[in-house]
C-alpha positions as CSV (number, residue, x, y, z in Angstrom):
1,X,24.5,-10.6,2.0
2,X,28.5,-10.6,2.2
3,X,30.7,-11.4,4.7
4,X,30.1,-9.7,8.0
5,X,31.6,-9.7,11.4
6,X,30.1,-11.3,14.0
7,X,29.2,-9.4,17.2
8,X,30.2,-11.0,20.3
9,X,27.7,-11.8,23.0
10,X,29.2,-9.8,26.7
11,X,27.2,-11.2,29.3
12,X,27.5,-8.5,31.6
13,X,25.2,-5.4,32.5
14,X,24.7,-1.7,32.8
15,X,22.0,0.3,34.1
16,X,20.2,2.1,32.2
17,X,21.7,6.1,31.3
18,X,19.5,9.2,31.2
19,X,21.6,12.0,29.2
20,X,19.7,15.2,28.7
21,X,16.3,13.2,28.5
22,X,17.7,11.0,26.4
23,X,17.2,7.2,27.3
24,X,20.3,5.4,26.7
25,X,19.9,1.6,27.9
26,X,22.9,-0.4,27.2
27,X,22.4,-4.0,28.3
28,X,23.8,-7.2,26.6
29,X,22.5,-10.4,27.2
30,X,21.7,-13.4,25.7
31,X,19.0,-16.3,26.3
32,X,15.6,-14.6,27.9
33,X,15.8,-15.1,31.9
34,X,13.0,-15.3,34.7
35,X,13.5,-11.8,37.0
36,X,11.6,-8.8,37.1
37,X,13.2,-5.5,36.9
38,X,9.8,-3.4,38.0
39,X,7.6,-6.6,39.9
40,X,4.0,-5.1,39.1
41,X,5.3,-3.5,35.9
42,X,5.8,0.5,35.5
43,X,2.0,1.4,35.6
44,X,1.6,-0.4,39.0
45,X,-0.5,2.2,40.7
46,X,-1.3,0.9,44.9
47,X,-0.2,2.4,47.7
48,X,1.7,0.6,50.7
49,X,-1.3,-1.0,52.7
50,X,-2.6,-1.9,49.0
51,X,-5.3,1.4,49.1
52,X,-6.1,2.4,45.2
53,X,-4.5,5.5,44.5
54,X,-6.2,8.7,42.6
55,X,-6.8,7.9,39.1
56,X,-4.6,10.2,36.9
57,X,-5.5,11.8,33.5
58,X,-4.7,14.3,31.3
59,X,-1.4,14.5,29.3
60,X,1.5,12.4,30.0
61,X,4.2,14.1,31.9
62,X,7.6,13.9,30.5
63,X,8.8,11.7,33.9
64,X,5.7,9.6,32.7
65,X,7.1,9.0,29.2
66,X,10.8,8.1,30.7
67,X,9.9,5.9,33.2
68,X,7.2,4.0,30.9
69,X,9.7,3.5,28.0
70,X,12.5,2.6,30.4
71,X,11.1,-0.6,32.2
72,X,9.7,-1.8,29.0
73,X,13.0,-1.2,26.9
74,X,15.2,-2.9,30.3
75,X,12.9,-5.4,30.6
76,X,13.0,-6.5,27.0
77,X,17.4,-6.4,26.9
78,X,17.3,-8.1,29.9
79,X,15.9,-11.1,28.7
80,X,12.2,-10.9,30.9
81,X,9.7,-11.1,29.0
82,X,7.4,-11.0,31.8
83,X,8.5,-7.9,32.9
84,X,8.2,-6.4,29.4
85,X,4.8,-7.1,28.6
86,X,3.4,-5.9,32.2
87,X,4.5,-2.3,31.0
88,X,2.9,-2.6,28.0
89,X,-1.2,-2.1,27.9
90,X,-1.6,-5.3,26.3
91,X,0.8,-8.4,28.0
92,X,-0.6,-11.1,26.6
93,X,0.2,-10.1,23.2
94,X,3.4,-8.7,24.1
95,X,3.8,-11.9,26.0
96,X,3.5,-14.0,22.6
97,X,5.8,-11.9,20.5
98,X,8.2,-11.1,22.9
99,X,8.6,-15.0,23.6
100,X,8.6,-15.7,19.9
101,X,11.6,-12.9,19.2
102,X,13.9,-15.8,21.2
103,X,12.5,-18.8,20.9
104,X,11.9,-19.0,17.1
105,X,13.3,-15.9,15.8
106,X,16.7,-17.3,17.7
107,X,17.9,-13.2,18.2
108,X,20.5,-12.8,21.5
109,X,23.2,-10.5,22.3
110,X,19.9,-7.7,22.4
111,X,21.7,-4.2,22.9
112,X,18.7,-1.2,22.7
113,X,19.7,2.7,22.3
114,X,16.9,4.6,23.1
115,X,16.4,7.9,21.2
116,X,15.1,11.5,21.7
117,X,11.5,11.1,22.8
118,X,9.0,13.6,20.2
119,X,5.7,13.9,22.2
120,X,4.7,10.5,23.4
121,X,7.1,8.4,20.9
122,X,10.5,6.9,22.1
123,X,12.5,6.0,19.4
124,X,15.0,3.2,19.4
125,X,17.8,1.3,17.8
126,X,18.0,-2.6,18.3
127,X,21.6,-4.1,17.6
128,X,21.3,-8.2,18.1
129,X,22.5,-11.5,16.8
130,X,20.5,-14.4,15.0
131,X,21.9,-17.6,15.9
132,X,20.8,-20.4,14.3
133,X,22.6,-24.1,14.5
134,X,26.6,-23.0,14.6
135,X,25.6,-19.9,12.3
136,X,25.3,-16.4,12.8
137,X,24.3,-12.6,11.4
138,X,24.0,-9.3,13.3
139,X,20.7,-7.7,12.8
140,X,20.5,-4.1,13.2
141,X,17.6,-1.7,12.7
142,X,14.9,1.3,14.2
143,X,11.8,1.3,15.4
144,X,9.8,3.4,18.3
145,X,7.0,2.7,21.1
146,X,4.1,4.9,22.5
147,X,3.7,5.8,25.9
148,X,0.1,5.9,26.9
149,X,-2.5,6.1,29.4
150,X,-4.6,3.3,30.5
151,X,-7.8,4.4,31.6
152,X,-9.1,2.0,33.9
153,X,-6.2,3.0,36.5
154,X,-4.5,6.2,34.9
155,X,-0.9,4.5,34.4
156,X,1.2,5.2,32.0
157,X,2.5,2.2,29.9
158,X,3.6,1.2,26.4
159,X,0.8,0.8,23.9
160,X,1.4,-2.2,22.5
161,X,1.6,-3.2,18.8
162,X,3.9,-5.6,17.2
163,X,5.1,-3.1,15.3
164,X,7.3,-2.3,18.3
165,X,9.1,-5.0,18.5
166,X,10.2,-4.6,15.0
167,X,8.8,-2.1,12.2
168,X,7.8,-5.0,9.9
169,X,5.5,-7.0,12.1
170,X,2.0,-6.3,12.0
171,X,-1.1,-8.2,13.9
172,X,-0.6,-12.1,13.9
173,X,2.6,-11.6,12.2
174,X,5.7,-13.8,13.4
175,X,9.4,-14.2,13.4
176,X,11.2,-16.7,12.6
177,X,14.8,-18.6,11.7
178,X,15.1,-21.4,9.9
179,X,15.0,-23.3,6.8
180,X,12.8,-20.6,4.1
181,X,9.4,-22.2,3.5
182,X,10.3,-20.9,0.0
183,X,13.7,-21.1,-2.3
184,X,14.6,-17.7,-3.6
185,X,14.4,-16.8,-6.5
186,X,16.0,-14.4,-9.2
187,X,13.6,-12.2,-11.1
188,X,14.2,-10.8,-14.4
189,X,13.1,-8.1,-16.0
190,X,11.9,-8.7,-20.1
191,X,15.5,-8.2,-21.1
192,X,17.1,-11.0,-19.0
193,X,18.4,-8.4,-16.8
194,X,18.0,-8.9,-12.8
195,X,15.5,-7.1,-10.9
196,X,17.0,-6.1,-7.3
197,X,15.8,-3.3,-5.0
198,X,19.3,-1.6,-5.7
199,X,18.7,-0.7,-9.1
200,X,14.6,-0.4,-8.2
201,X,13.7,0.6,-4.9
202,X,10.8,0.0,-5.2
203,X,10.5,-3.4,-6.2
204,X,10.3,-5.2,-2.7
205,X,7.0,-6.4,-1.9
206,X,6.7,-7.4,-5.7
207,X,10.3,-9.5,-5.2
208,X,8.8,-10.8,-2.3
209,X,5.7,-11.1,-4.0
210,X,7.1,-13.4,-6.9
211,X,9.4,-15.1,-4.0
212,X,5.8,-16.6,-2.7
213,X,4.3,-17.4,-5.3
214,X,7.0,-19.1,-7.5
215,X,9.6,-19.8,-5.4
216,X,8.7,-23.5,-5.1
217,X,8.6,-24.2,-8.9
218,X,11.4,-22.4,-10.0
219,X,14.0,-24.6,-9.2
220,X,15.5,-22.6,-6.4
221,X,16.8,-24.4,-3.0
222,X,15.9,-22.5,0.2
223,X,18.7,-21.0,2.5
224,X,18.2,-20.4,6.1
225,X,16.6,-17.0,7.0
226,X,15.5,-14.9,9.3
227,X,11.8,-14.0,8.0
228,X,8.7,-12.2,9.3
229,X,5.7,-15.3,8.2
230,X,2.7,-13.4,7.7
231,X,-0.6,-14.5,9.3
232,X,-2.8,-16.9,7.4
233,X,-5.3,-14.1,5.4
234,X,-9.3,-14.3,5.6
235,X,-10.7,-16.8,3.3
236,X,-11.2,-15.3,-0.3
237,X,-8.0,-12.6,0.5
238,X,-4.9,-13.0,-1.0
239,X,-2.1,-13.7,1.5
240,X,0.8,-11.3,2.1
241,X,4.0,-11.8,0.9
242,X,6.5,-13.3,3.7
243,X,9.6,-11.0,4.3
244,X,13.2,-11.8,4.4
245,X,14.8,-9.9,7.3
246,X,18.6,-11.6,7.5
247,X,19.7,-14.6,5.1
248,X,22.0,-16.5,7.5
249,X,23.3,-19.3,4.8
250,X,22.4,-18.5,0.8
251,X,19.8,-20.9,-0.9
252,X,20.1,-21.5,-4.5
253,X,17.6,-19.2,-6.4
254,X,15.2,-20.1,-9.3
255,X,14.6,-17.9,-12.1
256,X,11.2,-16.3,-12.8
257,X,11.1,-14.1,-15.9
258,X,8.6,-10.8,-15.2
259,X,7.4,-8.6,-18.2
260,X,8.6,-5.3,-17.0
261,X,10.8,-3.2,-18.9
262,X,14.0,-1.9,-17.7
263,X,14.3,1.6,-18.8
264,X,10.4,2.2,-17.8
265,X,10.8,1.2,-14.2
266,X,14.2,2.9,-14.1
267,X,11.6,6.2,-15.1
268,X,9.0,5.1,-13.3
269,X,11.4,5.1,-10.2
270,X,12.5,8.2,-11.0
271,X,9.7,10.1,-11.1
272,X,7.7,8.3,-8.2
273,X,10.8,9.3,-6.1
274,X,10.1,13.3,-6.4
275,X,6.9,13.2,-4.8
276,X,6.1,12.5,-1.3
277,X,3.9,9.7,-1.4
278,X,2.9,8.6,-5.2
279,X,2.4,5.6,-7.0
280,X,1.9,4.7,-10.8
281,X,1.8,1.6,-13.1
282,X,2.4,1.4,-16.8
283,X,1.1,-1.7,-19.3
284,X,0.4,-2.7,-22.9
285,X,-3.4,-2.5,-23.9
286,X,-3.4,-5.0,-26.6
287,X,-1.5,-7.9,-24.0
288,X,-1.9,-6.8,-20.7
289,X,1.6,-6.9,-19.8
290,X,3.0,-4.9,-17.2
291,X,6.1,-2.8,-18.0
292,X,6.5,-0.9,-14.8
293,X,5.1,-0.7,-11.2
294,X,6.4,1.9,-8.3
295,X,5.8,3.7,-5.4
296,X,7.0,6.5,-3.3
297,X,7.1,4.3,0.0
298,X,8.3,1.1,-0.3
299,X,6.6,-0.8,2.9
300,X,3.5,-1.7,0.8
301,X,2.5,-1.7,-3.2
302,X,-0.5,0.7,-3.7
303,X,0.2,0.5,-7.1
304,X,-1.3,-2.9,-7.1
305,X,-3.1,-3.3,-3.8
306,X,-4.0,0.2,-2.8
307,X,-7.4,0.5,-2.1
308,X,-8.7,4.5,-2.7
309,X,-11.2,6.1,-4.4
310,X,-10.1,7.2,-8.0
311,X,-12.4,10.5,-8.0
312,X,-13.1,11.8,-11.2
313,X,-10.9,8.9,-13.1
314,X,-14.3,6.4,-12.3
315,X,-16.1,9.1,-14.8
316,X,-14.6,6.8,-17.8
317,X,-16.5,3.6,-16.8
318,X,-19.9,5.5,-16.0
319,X,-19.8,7.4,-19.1
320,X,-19.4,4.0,-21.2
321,X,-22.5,3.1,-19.1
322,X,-24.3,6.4,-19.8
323,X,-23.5,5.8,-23.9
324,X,-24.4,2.3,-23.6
325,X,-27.9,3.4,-22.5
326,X,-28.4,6.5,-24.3
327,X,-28.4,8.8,-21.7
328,X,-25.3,10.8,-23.3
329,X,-23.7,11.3,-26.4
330,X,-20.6,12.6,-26.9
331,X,-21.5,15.6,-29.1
332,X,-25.2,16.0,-28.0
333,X,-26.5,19.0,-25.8
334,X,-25.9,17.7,-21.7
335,X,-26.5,19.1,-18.6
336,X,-23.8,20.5,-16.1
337,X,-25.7,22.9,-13.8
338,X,-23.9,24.5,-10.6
339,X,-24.9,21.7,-8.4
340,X,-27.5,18.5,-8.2
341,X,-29.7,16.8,-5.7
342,X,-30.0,13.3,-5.2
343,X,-30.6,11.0,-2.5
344,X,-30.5,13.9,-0.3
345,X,-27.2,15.3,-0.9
346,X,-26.2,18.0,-2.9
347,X,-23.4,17.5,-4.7
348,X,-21.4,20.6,-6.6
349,X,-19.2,21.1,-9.2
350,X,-15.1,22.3,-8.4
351,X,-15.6,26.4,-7.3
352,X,-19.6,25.8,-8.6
353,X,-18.6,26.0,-12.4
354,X,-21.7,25.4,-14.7
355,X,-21.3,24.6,-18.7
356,X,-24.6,26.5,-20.5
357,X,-25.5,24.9,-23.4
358,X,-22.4,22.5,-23.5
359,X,-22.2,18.9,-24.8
360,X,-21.1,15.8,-22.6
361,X,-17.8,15.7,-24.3
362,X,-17.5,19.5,-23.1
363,X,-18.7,18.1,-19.8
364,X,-16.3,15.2,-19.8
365,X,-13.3,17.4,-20.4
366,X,-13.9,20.0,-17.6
367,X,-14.9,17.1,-15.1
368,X,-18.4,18.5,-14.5
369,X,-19.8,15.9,-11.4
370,X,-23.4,17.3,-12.0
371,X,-23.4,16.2,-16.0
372,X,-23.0,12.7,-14.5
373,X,-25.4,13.2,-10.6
374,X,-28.2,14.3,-12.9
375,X,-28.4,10.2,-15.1
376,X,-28.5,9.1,-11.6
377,X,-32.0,9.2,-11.3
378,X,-32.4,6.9,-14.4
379,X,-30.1,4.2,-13.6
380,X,-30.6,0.8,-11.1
381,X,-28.4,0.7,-8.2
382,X,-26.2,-2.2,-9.5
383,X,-25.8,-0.7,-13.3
384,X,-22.5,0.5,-13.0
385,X,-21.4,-2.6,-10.6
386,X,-22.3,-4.9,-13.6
387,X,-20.4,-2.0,-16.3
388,X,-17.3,-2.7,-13.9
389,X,-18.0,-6.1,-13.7
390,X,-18.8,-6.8,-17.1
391,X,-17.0,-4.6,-19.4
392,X,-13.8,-3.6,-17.4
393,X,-12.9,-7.1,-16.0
394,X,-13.3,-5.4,-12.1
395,X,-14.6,-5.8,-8.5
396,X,-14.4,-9.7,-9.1
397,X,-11.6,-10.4,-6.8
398,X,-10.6,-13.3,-9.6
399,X,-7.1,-11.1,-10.8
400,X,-3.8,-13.4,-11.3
401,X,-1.5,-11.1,-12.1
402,X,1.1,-13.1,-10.4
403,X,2.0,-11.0,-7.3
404,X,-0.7,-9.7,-5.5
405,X,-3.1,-7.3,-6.4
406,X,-6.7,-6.0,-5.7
407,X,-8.7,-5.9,-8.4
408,X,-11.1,-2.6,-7.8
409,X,-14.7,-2.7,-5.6
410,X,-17.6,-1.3,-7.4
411,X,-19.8,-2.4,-4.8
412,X,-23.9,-2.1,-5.8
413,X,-25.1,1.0,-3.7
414,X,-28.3,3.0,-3.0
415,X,-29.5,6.5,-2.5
416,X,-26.6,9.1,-2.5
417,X,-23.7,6.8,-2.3
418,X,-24.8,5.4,-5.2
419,X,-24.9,9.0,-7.0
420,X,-21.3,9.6,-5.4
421,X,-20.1,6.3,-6.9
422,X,-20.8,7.5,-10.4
423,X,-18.2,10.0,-10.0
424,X,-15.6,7.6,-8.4
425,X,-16.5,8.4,-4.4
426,X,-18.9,6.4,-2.5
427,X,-17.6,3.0,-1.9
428,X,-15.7,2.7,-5.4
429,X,-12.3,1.9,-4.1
430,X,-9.1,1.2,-6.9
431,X,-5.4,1.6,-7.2
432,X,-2.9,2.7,-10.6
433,X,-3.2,-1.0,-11.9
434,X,-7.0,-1.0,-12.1
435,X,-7.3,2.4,-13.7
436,X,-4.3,1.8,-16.2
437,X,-6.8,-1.5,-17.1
438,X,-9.5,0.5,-17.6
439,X,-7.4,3.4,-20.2
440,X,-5.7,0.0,-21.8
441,X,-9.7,-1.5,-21.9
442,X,-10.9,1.7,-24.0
443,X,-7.6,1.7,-26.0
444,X,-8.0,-2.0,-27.4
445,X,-11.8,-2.3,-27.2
446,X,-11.1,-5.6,-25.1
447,X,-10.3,-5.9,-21.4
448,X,-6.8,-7.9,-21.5
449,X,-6.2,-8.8,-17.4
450,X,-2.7,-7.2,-16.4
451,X,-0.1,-9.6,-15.5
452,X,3.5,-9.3,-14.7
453,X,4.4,-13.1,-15.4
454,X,3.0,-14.8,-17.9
455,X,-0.1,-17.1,-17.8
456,X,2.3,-19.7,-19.3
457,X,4.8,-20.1,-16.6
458,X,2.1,-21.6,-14.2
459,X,-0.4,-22.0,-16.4
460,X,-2.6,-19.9,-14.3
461,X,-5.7,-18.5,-15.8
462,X,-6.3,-15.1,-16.3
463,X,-9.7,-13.5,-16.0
464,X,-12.0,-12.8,-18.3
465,X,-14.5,-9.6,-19.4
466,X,-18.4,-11.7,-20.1
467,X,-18.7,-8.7,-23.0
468,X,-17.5,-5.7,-24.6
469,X,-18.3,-2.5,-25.8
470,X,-20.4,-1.8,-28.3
471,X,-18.8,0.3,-31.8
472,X,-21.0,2.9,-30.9
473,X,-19.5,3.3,-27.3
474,X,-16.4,2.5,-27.3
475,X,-16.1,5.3,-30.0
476,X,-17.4,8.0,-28.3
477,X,-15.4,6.9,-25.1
478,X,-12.4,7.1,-26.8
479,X,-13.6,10.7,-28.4
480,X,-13.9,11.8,-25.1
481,X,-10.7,11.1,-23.8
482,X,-8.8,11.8,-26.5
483,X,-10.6,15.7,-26.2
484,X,-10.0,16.0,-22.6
485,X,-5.9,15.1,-23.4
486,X,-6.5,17.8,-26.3
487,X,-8.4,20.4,-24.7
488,X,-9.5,19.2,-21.3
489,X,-8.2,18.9,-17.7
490,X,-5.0,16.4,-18.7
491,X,-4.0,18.7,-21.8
492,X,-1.4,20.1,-20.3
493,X,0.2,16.9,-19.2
494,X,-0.4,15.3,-22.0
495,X,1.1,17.9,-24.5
496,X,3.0,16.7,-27.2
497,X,1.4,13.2,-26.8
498,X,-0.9,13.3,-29.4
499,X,-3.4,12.5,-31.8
500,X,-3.5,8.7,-31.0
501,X,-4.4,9.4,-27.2
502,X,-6.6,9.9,-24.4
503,X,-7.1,10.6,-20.7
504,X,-9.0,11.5,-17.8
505,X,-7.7,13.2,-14.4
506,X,-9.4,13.0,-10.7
507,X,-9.1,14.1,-7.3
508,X,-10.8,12.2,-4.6
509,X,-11.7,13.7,-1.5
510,X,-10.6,12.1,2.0
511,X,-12.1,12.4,5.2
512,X,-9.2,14.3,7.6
513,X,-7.0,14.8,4.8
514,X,-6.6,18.7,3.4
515,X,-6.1,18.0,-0.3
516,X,-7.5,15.0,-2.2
517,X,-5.9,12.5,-3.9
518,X,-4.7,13.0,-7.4
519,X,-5.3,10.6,-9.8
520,X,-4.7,10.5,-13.6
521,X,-5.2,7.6,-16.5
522,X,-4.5,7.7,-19.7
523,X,-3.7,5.6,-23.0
524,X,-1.1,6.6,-25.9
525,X,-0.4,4.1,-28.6
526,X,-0.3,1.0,-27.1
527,X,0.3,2.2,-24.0
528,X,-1.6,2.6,-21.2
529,X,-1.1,4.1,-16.8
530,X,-2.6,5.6,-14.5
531,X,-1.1,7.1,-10.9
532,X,-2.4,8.8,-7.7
533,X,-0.6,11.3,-5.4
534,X,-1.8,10.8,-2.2
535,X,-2.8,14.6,-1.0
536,X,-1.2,15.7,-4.1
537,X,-4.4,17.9,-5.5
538,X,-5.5,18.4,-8.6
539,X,-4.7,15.0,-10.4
540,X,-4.3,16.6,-14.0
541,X,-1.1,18.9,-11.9
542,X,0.1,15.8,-9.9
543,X,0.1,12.6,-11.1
544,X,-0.6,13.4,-15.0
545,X,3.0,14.5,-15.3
546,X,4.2,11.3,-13.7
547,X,1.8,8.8,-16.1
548,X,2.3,11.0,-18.9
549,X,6.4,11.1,-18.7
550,X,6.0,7.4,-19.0
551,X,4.0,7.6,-21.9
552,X,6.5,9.4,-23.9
553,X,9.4,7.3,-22.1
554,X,7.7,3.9,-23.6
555,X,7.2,5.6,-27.5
């Protein structure tokens, strides 16, 4: 962290400052106290002789929003937490964090800035010290609250979430100083070189990530910390990654060795960076190693535990399923009519396109949703659960890639939803790691789990495929793909890339959003990624670029 200097506690006050509607609350103090700056809180809504007043609704008036944000923001800097949480909608929760933010978290000296108000938010800056036996750090950072309207009474109070309190906390999330449940540890990239969030921005919750799971056997010693301790996950889920917040004394870190490569996460990085809310993953078919992970926004790794669904991308697991049974063939007469009915719902192709006379790989290449909505009729409802399953290594929740990760749902369905799932809707939900697995699957003919440490360093074991694909299959899936990078929705991405390749792009539709996801997968050599831009479009346009830029990066 470096030296820094400390911030001196001034136990003295000042009232809060309204500046052109601007809340400006400037009170230093330290330990939490006992009085209450607003008695029945800022929503308290009696009259004199204790009548109930009218109810109010409608919007919030701007007075509304001031006087809301104020007594909770006072409150808080003044040290009662009693008086905080009864201008919030929910005090017993507010109650628990707010006690928790002194008593374990050890923070004094809180100084809040309130910000411009936009609508009902209130922004705010939090300047503070963590004190922790004879040592100290100043902790400085943003966050905002929400004025709302209760409904049982009409008063207008903060709507609580942790979140408020600070940015990182999230629902039985806590914060805490003291000795780091887990040493820290240096991670290095294949090279020897070290992995920091400087050089990859990214790389956060996979630092944190590797922190968890290895710091206690890598021979690191733990510091003292301020940390947010996530909340104990539901049995089965894999737990989130604690986060580091201050370091008030430096532990001694362990080494953990990671297989990703240093001039493909520098590009992967790169190109993540230039969209607004992308995410993509790179690995090596024949091993399963991953060489690079990113993502536009850095609070969470969709790349490994996103959970969307991949659109058209899910067409290269149900056409394995449709060879496997004989209902296609790659250069055999298919259907791809305008539109098809099943289950009740009729489901079309992009603008209503129809291919006369084509064959499935023509079908393939163009994404045509009917050529796959019309086999639905001859399939059982878990056949492509047990392709995923079976083949593709997926929707077994049994990953170890040494960080965490979801590992895809392919969930059995009936009806419609199991017609939609054949063309990646439905309740198919993956991220960039589980489509890169499935392009690296069809490039090696064997499903090889992703990792990003090896199985050797805990002796952890990886999961397994139960069979593969049959010669017959696995070589028309790979004609397929290779024709769509050649000819078909991802050639212009993949230009250049070829012969020894293959893809397949997607767009998912989501409710409330005006474009669809963007998703693209792909193999090259031995090579293999996949990425989604979120509300990016047409994937082939969005996210083929960034996979494909890799591709060529790692030749």
């Amino acid at each position: 962290m470096g030296k820094r200097r400390r911030v001196a506690e001034r136990p003295r006050t000042r009232q809060p400052a309204v500046i052109g509607g601007v809340i400006a609350v400037v009170v230093a103090g330290g330990a939490f106290g006992a009085y209450s700056l607003y008695g029945g809180g800022a929503g308290d809504d009696t009259s004199a002789g204790g009548a109930h007043t009218t109810v109010k609704t409608g919007p919030l008036s701007a007075t509304e929003i001031h006087t809301a944000s104020t007594a909770f923001l006072t409150a808080w800097q003044k040290g009662d937490v009693a008086g905080a949480a009864a201008a919030t909608d929910d005090s017993a929760s507010a109650t628990t964090v707010l006690t928790g933010y002194g008593k374990d978290a050890h923070i004094t000296g809180v100084t809040l800035t309130g910000g411009k108000p936009s609508g009902t938010d209130v922004p705010f800056t939090v300047k503070a010290t963590v004190r922790y036996k004879g040592t100290s750090k100043p902790l400085t950072y943003s966050s905002k609250l929400t004025v709302v309207r209760r409904a049982k009474d009409g008063a207008a109070l903060v709507g609580w979430k942790p979140s408020v309190v600070h940015p990182d906390l999230q629902d039985g999330d806590r914060l805490v100083t003291g000795a780091s449940g887990t040493p820290p540890v240096t991670a290095l990239d294949r090279d020897g070189g070290e992995l920091t969030t400087a050089k990859y921005p990214s790389l956060g919750t996979v630092l944190d990530g590797l922190r968890e799971k290895f710091g206690k056997t890598a021979g690191g010693k733990a510091g003292i910390e301020l940390r947010v301790v996530r909340k104990a996950p539901k049995k089965g889920a894999q737990k989130t990654p604690d986060k580091t917040l201050v370091t008030l004394s430096e532990g001694t870190p362990g080494k953990v060795t990671t297989t990703l490569d240093p001039a493909l996460q520098a590009e992967a990085e790169r190109r993540v960076a230039a969209k607004e809310k992308a995410s993509v993953v790179l690995l090596r078919p024949s091993t399963g190693e991953i060489l690079a992970v990113a993502n536009t926004s850095h609070g969470f790794n969709t790349a490994f535990q996103g959970s969307l669904a991949p659109g058209s991308t899910m067409k290269v697991i149900t056409a394995s399923l449709l060879f496997d049974k004989g209902l296609a063939s790659a250069d055999k007469p298919h259907p791809c009519p305008k539109t098809a009915t099943y289950g009740g719902w009729k489901f079309h192709n992009d603008d209503d396109f129809e291919i006369k006379d084509g064959t499935f790989k023509a079908s393939f290449a163009r994404s045509c949703n009917t050529a796959f909505i019309t086999q639905a009729k001859k399939l059982e409802n878990d056949d492509l659960t047990k392709q995923a399953q079976q083949v593709f290594g997926l929707s077994m929740n049994n990953w170890a890639v040494g960080v965490p990760s979801f590992d895809g749902s392919v969930p059995v369905q009936s009806a419609a939803q199991m017609a939609a799932s054949l063309m990646g809707q439905g309740g198919v939900r993956m991220n960039p790691l589980n489509m890169a697995s499935i392009s690296a699957t069809v490039k090696s003919g064997t499903f090889h789990q992703p990792y990003l440490v090896s199985p050797d360093v805990d002796h952890r074991t990886l999961a397994k495929a139960s069979r593969t694909l049959s010669a017959s299959t696995l070589s028309q899936l790979r004609e397929v793909m290779q024709y769509t990078a050649a000819a078909g929705t991802a050639a212009e991405a993949m230009s250049g890339l070829g012969p020894d390749y293959g893809a397949k792009t997607g767009s998912a539709e989501v409710d409330n959003q005006k474009q669809p996801n963007g998703w693209f997968t792909a193999w090259k050599g031995d090579l293999a990624g996949a990425g989604v831009v979120q509300q990016g479009g047409h994937g082939g346009d969005t996210a083929g670029p960034i996979v494909a830029a890799l591709l060529k990066a790692g030749r």
